[in-house]
C-alpha positions as a Markdown table, in Angstrom:
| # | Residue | x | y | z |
|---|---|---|---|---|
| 1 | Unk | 4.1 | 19.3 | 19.4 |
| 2 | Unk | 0.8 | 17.2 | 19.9 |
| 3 | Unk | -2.5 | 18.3 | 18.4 |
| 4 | Unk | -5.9 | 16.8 | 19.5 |
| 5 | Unk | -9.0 | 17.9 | 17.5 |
| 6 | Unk | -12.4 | 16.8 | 18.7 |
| 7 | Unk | -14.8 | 16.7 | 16.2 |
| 8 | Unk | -17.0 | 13.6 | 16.0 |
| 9 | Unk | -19.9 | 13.9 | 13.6 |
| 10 | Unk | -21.9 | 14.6 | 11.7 |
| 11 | Unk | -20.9 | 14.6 | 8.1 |
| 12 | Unk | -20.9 | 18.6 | 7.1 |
| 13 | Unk | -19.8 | 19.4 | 10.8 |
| 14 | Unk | -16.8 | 17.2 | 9.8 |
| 15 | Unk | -16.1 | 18.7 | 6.1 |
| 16 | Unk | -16.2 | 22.4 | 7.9 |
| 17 | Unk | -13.2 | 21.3 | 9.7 |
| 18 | Unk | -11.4 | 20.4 | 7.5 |
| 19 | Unk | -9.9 | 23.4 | 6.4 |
| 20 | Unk | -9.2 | 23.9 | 9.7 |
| 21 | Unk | -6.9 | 20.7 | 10.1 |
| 22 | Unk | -5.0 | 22.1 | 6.8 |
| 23 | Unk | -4.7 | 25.4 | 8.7 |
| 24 | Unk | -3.2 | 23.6 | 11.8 |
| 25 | Unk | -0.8 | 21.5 | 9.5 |
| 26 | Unk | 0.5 | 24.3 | 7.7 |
| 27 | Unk | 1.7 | 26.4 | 10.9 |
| 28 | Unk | 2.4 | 23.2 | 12.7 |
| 29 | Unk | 4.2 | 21.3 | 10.1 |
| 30 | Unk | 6.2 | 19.0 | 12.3 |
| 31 | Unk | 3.1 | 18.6 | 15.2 |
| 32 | Unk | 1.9 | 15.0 | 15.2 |
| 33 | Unk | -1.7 | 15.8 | 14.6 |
| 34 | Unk | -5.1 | 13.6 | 16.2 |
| 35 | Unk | -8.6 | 13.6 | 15.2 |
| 36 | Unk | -11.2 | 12.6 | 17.5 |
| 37 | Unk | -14.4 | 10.9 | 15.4 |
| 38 | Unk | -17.1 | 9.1 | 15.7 |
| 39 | Unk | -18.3 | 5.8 | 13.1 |
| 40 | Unk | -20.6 | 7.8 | 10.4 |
| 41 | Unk | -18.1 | 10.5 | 9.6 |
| 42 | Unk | -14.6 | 8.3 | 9.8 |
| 43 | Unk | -14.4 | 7.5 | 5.6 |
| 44 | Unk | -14.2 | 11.5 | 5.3 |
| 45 | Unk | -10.7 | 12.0 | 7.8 |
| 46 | Unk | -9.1 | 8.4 | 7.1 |
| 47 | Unk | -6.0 | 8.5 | 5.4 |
| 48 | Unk | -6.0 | 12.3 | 5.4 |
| 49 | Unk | -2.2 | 13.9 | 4.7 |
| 50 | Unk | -2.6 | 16.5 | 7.5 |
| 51 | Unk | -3.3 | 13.5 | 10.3 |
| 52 | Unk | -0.7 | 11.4 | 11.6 |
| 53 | Unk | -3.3 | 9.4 | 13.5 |
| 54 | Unk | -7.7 | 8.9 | 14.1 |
| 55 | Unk | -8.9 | 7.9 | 17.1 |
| 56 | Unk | -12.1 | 6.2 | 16.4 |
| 57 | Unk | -15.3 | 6.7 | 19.2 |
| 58 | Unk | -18.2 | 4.3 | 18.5 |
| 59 | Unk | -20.3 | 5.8 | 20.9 |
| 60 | Unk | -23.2 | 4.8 | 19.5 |
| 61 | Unk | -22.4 | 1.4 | 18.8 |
| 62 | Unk | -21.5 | 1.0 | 22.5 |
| 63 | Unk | -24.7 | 2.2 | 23.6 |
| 64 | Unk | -27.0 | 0.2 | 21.6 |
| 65 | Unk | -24.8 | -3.1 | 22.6 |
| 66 | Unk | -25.1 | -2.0 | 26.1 |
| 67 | Unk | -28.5 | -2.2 | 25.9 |
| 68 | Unk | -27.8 | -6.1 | 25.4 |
| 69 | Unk | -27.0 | -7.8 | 28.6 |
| 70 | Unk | -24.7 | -10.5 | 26.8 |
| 71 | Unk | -22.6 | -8.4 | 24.8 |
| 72 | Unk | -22.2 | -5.7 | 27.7 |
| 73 | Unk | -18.4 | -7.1 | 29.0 |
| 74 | Unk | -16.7 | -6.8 | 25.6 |
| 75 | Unk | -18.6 | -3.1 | 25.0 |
| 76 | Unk | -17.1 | -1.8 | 27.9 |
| 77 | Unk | -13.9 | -3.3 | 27.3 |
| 78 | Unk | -14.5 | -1.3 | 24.1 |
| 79 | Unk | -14.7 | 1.9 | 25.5 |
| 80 | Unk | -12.0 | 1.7 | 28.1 |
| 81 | Unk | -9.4 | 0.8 | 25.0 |
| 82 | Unk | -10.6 | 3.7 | 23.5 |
| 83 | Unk | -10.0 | 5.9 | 26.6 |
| 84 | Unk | -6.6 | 4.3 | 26.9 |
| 85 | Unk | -5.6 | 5.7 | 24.0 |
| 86 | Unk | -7.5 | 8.9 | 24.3 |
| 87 | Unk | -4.9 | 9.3 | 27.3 |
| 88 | Unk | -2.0 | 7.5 | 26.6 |
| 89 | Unk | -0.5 | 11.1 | 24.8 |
| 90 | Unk | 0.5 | 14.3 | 26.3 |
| 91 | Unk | -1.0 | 17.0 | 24.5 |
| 92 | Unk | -0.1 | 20.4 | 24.2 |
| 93 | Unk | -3.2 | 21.6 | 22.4 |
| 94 | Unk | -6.3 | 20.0 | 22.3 |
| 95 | Unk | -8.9 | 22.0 | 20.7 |
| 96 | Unk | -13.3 | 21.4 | 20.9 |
| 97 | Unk | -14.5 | 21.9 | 17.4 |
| 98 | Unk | -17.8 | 19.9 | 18.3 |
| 99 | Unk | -19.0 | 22.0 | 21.5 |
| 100 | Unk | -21.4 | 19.3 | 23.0 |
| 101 | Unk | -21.9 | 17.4 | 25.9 |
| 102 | Unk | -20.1 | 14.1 | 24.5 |
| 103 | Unk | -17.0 | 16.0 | 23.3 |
| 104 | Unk | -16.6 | 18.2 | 25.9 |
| 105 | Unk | -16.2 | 14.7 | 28.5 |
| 106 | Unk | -13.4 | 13.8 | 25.8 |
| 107 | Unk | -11.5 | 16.4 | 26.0 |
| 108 | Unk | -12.1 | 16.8 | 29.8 |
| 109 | Unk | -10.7 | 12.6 | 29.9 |
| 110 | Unk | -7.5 | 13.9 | 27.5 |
| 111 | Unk | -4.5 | 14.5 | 28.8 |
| 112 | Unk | -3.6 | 17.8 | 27.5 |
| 113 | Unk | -2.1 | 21.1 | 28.7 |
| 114 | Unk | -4.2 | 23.2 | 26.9 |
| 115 | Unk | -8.0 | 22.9 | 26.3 |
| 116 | Unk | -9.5 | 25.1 | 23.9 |
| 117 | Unk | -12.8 | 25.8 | 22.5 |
| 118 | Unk | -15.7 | 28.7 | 22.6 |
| 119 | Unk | -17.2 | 30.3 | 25.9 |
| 120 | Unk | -20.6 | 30.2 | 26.7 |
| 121 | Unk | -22.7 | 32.3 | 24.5 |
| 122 | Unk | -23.1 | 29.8 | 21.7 |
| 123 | Unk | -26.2 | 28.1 | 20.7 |
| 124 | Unk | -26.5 | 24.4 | 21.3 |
| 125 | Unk | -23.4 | 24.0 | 23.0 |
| 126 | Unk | -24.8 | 21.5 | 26.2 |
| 127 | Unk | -21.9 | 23.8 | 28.8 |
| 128 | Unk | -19.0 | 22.2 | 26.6 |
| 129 | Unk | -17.0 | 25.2 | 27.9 |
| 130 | Unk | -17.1 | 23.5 | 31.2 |
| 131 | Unk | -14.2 | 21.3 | 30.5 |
| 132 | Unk | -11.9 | 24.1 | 29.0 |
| 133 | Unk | -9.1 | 25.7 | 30.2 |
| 134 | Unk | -8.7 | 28.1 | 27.4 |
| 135 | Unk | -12.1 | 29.7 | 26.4 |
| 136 | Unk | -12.5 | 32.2 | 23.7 |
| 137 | Unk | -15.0 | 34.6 | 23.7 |
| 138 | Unk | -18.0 | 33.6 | 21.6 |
| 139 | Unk | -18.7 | 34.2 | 18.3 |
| 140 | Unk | -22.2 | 35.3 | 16.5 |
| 141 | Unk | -23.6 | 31.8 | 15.3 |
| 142 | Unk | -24.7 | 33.5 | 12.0 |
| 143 | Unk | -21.2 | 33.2 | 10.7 |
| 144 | Unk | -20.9 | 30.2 | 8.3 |
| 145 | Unk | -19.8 | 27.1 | 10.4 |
| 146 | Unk | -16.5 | 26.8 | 8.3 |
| 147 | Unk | -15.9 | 30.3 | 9.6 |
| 148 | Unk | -16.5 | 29.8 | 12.8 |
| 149 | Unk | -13.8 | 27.1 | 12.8 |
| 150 | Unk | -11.7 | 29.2 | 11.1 |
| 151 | Unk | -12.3 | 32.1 | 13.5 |
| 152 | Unk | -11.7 | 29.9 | 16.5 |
| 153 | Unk | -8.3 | 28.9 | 15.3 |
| 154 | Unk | -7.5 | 32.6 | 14.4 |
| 155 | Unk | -8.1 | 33.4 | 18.4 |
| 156 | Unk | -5.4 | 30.5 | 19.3 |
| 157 | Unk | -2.9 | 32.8 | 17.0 |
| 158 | Unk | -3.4 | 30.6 | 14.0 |
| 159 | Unk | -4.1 | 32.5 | 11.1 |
| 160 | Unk | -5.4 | 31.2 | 7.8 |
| 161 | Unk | -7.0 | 32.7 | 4.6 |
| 162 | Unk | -6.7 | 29.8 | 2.6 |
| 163 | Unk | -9.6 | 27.1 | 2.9 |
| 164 | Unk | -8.3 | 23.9 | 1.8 |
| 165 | Unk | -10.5 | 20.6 | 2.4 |
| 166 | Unk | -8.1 | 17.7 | 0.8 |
| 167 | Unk | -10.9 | 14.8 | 0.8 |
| 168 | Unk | -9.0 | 11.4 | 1.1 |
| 169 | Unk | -10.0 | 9.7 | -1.9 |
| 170 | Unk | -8.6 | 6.7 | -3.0 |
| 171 | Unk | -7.5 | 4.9 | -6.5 |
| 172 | Unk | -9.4 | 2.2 | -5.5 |
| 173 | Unk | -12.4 | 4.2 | -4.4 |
| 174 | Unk | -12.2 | 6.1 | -7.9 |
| 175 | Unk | -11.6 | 2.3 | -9.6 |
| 176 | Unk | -15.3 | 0.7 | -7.8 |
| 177 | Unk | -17.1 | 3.8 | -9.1 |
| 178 | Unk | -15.9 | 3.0 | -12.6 |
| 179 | Unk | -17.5 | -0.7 | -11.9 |
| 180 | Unk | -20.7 | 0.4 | -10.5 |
| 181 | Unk | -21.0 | 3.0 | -13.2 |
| 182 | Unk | -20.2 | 0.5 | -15.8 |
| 183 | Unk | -22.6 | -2.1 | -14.0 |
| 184 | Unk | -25.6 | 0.5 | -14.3 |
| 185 | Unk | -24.5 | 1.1 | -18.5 |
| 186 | Unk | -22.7 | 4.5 | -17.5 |
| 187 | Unk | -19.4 | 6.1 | -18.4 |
| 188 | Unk | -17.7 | 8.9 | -16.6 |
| 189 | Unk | -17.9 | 10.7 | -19.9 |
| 190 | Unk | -21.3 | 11.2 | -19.6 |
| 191 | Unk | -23.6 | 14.5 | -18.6 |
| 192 | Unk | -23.6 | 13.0 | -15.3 |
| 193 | Unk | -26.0 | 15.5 | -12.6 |
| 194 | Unk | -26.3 | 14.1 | -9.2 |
| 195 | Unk | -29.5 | 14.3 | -7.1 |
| 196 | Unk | -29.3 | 14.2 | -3.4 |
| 197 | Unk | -33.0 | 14.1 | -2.4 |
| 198 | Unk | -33.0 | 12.2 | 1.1 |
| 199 | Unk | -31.9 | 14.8 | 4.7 |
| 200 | Unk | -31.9 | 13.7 | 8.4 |
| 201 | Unk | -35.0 | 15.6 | 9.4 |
| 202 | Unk | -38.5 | 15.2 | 7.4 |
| 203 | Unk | -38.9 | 19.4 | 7.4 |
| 204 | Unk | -35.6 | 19.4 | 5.0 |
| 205 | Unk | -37.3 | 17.1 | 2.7 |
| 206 | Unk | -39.0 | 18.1 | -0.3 |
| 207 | Unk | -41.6 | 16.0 | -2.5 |
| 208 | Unk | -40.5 | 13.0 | -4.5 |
| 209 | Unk | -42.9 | 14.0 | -7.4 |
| 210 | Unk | -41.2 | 17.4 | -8.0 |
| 211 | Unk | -37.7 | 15.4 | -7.7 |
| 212 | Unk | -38.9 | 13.0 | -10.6 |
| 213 | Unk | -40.7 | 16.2 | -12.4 |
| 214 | Unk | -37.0 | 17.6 | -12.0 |
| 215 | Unk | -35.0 | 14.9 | -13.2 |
| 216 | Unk | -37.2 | 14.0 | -16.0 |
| 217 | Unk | -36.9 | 17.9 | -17.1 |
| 218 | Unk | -33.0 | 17.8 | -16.6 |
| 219 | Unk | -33.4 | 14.7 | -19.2 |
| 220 | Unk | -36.1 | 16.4 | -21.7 |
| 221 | Unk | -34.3 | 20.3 | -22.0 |
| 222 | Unk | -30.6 | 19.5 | -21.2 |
| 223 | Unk | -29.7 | 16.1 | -22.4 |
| 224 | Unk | -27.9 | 15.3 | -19.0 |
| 225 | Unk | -28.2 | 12.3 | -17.2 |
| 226 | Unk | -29.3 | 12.5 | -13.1 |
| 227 | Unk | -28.4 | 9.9 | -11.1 |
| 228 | Unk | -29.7 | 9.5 | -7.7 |
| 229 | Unk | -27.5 | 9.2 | -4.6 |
| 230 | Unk | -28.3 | 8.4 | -1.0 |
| 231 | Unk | -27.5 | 5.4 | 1.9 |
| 232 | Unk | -29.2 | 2.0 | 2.4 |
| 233 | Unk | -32.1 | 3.9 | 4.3 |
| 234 | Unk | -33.0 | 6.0 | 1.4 |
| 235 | Unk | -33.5 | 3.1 | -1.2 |
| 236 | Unk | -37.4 | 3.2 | -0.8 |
| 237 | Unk | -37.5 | 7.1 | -1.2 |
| 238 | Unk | -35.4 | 7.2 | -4.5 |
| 239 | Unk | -37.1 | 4.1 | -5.7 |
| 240 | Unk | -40.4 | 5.7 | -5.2 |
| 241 | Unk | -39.0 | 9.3 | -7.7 |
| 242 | Unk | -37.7 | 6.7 | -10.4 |
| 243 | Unk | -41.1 | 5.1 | -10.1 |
| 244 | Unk | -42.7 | 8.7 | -11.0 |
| 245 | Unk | -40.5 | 9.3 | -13.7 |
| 246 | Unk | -41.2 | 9.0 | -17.3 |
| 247 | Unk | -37.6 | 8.9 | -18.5 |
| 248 | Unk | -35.0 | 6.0 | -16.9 |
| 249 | Unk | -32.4 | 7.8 | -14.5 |
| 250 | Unk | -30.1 | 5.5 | -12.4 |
| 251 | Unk | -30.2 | 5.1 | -8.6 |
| 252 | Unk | -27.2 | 4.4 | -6.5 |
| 253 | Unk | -28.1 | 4.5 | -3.3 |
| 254 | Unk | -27.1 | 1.9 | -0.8 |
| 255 | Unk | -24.4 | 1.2 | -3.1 |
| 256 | Unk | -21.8 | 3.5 | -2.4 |
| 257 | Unk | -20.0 | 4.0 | 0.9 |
| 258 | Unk | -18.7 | 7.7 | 1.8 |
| 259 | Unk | -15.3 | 7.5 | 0.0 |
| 260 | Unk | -17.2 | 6.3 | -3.3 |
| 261 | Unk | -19.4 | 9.1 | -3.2 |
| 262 | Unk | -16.5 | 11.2 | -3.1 |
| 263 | Unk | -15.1 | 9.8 | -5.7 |
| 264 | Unk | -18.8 | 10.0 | -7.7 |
| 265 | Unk | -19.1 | 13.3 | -7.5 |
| 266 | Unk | -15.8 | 13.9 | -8.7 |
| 267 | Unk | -17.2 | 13.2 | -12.4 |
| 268 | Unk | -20.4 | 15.2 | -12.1 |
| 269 | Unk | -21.1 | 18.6 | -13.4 |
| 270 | Unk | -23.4 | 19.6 | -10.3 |
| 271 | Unk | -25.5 | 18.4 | -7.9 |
| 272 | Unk | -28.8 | 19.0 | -6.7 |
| 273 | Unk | -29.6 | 18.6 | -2.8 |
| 274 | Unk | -31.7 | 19.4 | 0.2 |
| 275 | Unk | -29.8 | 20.4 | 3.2 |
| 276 | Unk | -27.3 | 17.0 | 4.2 |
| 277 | Unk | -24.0 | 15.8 | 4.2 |
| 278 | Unk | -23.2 | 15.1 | 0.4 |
| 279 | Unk | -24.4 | 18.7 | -0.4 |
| 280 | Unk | -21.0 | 19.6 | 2.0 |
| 281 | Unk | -19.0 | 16.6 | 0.3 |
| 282 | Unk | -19.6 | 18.1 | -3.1 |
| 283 | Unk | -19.0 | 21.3 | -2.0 |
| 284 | Unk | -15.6 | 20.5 | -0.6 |
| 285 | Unk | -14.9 | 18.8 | -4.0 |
| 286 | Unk | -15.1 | 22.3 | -5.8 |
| 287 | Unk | -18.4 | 20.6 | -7.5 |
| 288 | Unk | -21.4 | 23.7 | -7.9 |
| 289 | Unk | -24.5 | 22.8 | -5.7 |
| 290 | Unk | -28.0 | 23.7 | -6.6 |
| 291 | Unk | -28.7 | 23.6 | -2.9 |
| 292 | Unk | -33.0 | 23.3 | -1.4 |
| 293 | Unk | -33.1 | 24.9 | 1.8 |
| 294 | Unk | -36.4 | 25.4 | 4.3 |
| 295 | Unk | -36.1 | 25.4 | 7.6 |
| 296 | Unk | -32.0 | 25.6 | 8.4 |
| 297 | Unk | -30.0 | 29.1 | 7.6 |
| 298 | Unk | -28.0 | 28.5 | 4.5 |
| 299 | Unk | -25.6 | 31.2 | 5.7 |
| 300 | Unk | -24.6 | 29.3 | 8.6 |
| 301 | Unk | -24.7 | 25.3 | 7.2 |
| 302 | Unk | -25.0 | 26.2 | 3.2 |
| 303 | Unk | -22.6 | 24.8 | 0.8 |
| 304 | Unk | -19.5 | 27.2 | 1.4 |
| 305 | Unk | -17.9 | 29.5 | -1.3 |
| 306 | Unk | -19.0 | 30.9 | -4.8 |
| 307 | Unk | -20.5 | 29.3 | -7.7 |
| 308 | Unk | -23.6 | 27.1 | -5.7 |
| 309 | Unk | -27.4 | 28.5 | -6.0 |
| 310 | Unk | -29.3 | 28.6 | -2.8 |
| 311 | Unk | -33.2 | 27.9 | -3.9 |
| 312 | Unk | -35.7 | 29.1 | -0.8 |
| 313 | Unk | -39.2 | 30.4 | -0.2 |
| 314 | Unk | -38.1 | 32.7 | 1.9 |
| 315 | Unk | -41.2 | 32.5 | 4.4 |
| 316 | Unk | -41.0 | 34.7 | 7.1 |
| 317 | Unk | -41.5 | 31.5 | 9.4 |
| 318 | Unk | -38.2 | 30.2 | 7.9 |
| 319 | Unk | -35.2 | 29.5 | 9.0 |
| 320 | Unk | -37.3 | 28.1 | 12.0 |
| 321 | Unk | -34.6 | 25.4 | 12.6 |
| 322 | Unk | -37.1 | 23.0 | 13.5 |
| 323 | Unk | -37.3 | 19.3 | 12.7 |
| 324 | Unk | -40.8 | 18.4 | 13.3 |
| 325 | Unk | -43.8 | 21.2 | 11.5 |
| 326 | Unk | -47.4 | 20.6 | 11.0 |
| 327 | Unk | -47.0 | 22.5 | 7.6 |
| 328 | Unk | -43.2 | 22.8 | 6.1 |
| 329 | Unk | -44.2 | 25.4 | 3.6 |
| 330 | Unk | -40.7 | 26.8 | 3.2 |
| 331 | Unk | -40.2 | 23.1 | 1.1 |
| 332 | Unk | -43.6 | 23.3 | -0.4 |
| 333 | Unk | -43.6 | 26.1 | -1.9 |
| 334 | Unk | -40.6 | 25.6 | -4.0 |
| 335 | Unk | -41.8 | 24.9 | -7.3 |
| 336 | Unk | -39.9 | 22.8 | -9.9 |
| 337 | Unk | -38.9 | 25.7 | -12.2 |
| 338 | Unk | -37.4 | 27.4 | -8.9 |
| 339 | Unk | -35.2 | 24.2 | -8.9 |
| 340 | Unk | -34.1 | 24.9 | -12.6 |
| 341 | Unk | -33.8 | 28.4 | -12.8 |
| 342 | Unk | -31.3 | 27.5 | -10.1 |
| 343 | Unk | -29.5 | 25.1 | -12.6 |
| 344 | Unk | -29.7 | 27.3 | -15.4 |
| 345 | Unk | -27.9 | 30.4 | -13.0 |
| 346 | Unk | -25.3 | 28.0 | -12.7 |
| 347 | Unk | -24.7 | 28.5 | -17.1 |
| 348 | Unk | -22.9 | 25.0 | -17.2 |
| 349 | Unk | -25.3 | 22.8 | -19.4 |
């Protein structure tokens, strides 16, 4: 049996699927299983034991290259490799985890008997169901996304209780985290706490003073060391919170790529995060999450299962699920101590 699953970013949408692919392993055990993904979330499904192969989309890539009449020729040629092999296997099931515009044409371009994925009904969903053959009746979207996955699957006649993410993480990811923790005079021995403090959307963030006020109080009552994770793009912002501190706490970001920051947060006790993709990763890693949410649900996209501490205004405004907002009280009126009664609920310092 051949399964294609079509889910191409972003980083949390990926980890929710993931228990999803183990689902479809375990009552397929002998299917040759596909994944469908774009650039940003690839690290997270590469080399996973439940796929026998990844199909790689750089979409976005292509369309910034595009934009460049020299390079256009080899771009396209791009793409139409990548539809080649889109095509070039019969599948039996090919199911629409993403429930957008761009994966919806993917499947639609697959070759596949069957074409699965929710009806009209959900939010955000650009008329996905257009290119299905097998629709299944929506689903209220204030279920968890993992459970929506989950539930989705349950409708083809797979049935799963068990959620099992399996992050590919390699020796060698887990041997360059040693290095760049010895490089920055750290041991995985130590009281290492993770801060996440950068998100995609400026309403999710919350102020660099309070995250140095945080980290230097994590240092000062709990003799733990915080170390700051992020991407290349978040340098300036957690350069700016070490700046305010009055205590020395390592920054890493720009200096890990997904995998190692898997492999980071293996060694931590928690992390603390606004609402983004490492605050999944470590979730999905069985590491507790002390989790800042303001304008998104954290019912719907929170980190998923016991043991993580949801820390919210709870305006009446909020969630508002918007990305642009003239105020974002819901972030500015968590205080610091909100931040670290949520650590100390978690009793593990």
């Amino acid at each position: 049996m051949n399964i294609l699953i079509i889910k191409l970013s972003a980083i949390g949408d990926v980890i929710h699927t993931l228990p999803a692919l183990n689902a479809l392993r375990k009552h397929y055990p002998h299917a040759r299983i596909t994944w469908a993904v774009e650039e940003a979330a690839y690290p997270l499904i590469e080399g996973h034991t439940a796929l026998n192969r990844v199909l790689l989309s750089q979409r976005k890539r292509w369309l910034r290259r595009l934009r460049k009449p020299g390079s256009r020729a080899d771009c396209l040629g791009e793409a139409y490799l990548f539809i080649k092999k889109l095509r070039d296997t019969r599948y039996d099931l090919i199911i629409d985890f993403h429930q957008l515009l761009k994966s919806g044409v993917l499947a639609a371009m697959a070759n596949g008997k069957r074409k699965a994925g929710y009806n009209k009904g959900m939010e955000h969903m650009e008329h996905s169901y257009l290119f299905l053959n097998e629709r299944i009746p929506c689903v209220s979207m204030e279920h968890h996304a993992l459970s929506r996955n989950m539930m989705l699957l349950g409708a083809l006649g797979i049935h799963s209780e068990e959620i099992v993410f399996n992050v590919p993480i390699r020796e060698q990811d887990r041997r360059d985290v040693d290095e760049l923790l010895s490089k920055h005079g750290l041991q995985a021995s130590d009281r290492l706490v993770a801060i996440n403090p950068m998100a995609q959307w400026d309403t999710k963030l919350w102020s660099e003073r309070k995250f140095s006020e945080l980290a230097d109080r994590l240092i000062e009552d709990y003799d733990v060391c915080p170390v700051f994770t992020g991407g290349p793009e978040d340098r300036h912002m957690v350069e700016n919170i070490r700046a305010g501190m009055k205590r020395e706490a390592p920054g890493l970001a720009g200096e890990t790529n997904l995998k190692m920051l898997a492999a980071f947060y293996e060694r931590i006790k928690f992390l603390i995060s606004t609402d983004t993709g490492p605050m999944h990763l470590a979730a999905a890693l069985g590491k507790p999450v002390v989790a800042i949410f303001g304008p998104t649900a954290p019912w719907r996209t929170g980190p998923f299962g016991a043991g993580h501490q949801i820390i919210r205004a709870c305006l009446k405004c909020s969630p508002c699920f918007r990305r642009k907002c003239s105020s974002t009280d819901c972030m500015a009126q968590i205080s610091t101590e909100d931040v670290l009664n949520g650590v100390r609920k978690l009793n593990l310092l």
